[in-house]
N, C-alpha and C positions, 0 to 999 in steps of 0.2 A: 149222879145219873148214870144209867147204863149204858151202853152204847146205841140200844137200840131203841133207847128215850130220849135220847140226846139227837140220834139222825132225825127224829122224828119230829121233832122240837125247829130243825134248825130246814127240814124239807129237801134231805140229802141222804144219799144209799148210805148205807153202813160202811160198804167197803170207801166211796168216796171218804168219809168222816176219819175212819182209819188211817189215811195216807194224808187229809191234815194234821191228825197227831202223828203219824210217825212222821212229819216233815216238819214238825213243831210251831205248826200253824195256832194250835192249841195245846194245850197242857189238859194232862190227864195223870193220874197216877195207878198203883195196883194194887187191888187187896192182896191179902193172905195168900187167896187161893189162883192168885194169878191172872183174874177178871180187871181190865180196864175198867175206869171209874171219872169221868166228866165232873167238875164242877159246876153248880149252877150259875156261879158268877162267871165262867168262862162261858160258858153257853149264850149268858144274855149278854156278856159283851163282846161276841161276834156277831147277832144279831143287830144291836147296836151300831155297828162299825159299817155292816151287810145291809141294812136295810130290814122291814119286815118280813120272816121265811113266810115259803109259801108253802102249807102244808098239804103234801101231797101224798098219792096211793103209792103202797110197795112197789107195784108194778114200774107206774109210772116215773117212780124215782131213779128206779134203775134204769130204763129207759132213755132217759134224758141225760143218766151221767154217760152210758155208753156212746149215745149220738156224739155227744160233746169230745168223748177221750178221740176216737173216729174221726173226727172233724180238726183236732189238734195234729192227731199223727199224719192224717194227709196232707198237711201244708208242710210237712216235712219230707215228702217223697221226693229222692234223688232223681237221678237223670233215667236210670230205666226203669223207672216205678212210674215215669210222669208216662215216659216212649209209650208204654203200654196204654193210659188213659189218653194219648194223645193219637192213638190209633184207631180213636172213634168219633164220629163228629161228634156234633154238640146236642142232636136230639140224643144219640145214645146215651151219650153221659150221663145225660138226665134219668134217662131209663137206671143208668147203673147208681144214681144218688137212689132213685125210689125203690129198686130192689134193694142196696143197701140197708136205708130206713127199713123198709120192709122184715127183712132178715134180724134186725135186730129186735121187731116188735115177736116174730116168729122164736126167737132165742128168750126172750121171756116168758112167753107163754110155754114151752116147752119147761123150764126150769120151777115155771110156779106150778105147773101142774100133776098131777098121778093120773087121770086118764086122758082120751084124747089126743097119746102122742104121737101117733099112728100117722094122722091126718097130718099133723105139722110136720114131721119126718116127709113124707112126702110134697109137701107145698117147697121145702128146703129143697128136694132134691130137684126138683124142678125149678127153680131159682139157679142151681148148680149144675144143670141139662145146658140149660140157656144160655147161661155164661160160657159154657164151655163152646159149645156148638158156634157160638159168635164170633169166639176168641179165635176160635180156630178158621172160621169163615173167612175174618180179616189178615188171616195170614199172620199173628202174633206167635211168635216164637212159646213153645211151651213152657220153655223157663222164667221167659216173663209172665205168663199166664198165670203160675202158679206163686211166681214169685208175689203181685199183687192181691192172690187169694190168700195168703200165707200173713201178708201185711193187716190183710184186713180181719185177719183170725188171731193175731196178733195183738192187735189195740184192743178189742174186744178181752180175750183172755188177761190182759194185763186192767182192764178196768174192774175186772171180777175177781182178782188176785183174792187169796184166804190171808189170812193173817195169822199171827202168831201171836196163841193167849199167853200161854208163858213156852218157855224154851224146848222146843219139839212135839211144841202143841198147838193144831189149829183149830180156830174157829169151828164146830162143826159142820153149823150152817151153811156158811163161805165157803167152805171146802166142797161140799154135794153143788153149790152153785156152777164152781170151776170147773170142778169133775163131770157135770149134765152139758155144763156149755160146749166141754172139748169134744163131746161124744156127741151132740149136735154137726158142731163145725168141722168134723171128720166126715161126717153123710154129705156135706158139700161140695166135700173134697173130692172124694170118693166120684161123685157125679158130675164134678165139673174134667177128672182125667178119664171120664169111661165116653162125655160126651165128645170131647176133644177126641180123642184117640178114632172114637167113629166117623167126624167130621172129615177130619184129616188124613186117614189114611183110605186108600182107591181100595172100590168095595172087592172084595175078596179077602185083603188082605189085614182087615181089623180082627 
């Protein structure tokens, strides 16, 4: 099976699938020309072991691995990753899990799509206004600010990682994903230090 009859088969992104086999969760082998290659007995006895997959939309699938990678690396945030989330009560938090969420449904939609990206480019950058403008309201040091944007641009890019068909060659697909994502996650960026900097600094001198 192919890679992308096998994720589909098992109701998991490609790239998730990927980083089972390169972590030898599953055995795969390669043809001639370099193409990754599932077995079917490997397939149904992960299933097997997993339970019944749940077969799901493209979209969707990516989605739910990204929340998931997101939700791993945040329980692993040190002492000034926490300082920064601990700098806001607990309604905002919330705010900041559902723009989270949000951002991520936004980062898909941007990456599945060829038009319409106009609108989502700006929904981002307003998401990135916000944050900024907040961050800076509550008096959060810049370096933490971006240090936690950078975290969470971070998990995201490493769940969407390309892979490597044979040696100095990637995935093509995987690659335009990685490549659309960081070019999203720059416009955030981008709008989270233009809204800070105006927050922050006494009007004249922005």
């Amino acid at each position: 099976m192919t890679l992308t009859e096998a994720s589909r088969v098992l109701g998991v992104h490609r790239a998730t699938l990927r980083v089972w086999a390169d972590e030898g969760h599953i055995k795969t082998f390669r043809t001639p020309g370099g193409h990754r290659r599932f077995l079917a007995s490997e397939i149904e006895a992960m299933i097997a072991a997993g339970g019944t997959p749940v077969v799901r939309g493209e979209d969707e699938s990516l989605s739910r691995d990204l929340v998931t990678v997101a939700r791993r690396d945040l329980s692993t945030l040190d002492g000034p990753g926490r300082a920064w989330l601990l700098a806001f009560p607990e309604e905002e938090r919330e705010d900041w899990r559902v723009s989270g969420r949000r951002l991520i449904g936004l980062a898909i939609q941007y990456v599945s799509r060829r038009g319409q990206r106009e609108a989502i480019l700006d929904e981002v950058r307003t998401i990135g206004t916000r944050y900024g403008e907040r961050c800076a309201a509550r008096h959060v040091p810049l370096a933490t600010t971006v240090r936690a944007l950078l975290f969470f641009r971070e998990s995201l890019l490493r769940a969407t990682r390309p892979g490597l068909v044979i040696r100095g060659q990637y995935d093509e697909e995987e690659a335009r994903i990685h490549r659309e994502m960081r070019e999203l996650l720059d416009e955030i960026l981008y709008a989270t230090l233009n809204a800070f900097q105006r927050t922050a600094l006494p009007e004249g001198r922005a």
